[in-house]
N, C-alpha and C positions, 0 to 999 in steps of 0.2 A: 565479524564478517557474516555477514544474512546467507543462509543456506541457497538461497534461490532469489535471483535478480531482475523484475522486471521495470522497463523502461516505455510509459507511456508518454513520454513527451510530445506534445503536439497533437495530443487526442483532447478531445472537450466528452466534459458527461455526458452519458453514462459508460464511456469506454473503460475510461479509468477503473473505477469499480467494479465491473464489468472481470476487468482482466484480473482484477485484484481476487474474484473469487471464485474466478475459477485456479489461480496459482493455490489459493489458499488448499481445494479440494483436492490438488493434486501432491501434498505435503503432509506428512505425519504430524500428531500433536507434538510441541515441543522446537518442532522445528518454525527458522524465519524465514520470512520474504522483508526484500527491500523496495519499495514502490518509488521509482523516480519519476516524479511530473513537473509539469511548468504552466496547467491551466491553474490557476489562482481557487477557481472554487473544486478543484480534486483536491487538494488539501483537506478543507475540511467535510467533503461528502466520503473520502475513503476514511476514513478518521471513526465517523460516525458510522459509517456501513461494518466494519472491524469489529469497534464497541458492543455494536449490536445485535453481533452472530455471534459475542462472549468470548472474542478472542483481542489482544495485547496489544498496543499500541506502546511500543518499548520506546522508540524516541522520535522526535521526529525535528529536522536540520533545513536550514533555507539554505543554499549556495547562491547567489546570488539571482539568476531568475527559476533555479531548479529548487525544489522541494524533496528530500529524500526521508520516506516514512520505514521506518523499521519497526515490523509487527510479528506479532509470535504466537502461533495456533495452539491455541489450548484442546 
């Protein structure tokens, strides 16, 4: 279970991301967020955005049109 849950569904880029890092700065290393979306390219723009602030990309699950990213702040 992800320490902290946010649900962008129904946002288009750059919201996603957006939300994704400010959750991240509000989070201790160590701890998760779980990012739920349903635009097709937040998938993999929050993905790469994660990646590339050197923080974890633990898994990430399709539910049928939802996307749930499970990341972990180093």
């Amino acid at each position: 279970m992800a320490d902290v849950t946010i649900d962008v569904c129904g946002e288009v880029c750059p919201m996603p991301v957006l939300k994704t890092k400010k959750a991240l700065e509000n989070i201790n290393s160590g701890q998760t967020i779980e990012v739920i979306c349903d635009y097709p390219p937040s998938k993999e723009n929050v993905q790469r955005f994660v990646t590339s602030e050197g923080n974890e990309v633990l898994e990430v699950k399709e539910e049928g049109d939802k996307v749930k990213i499970l990341i972990k702040k180093r």
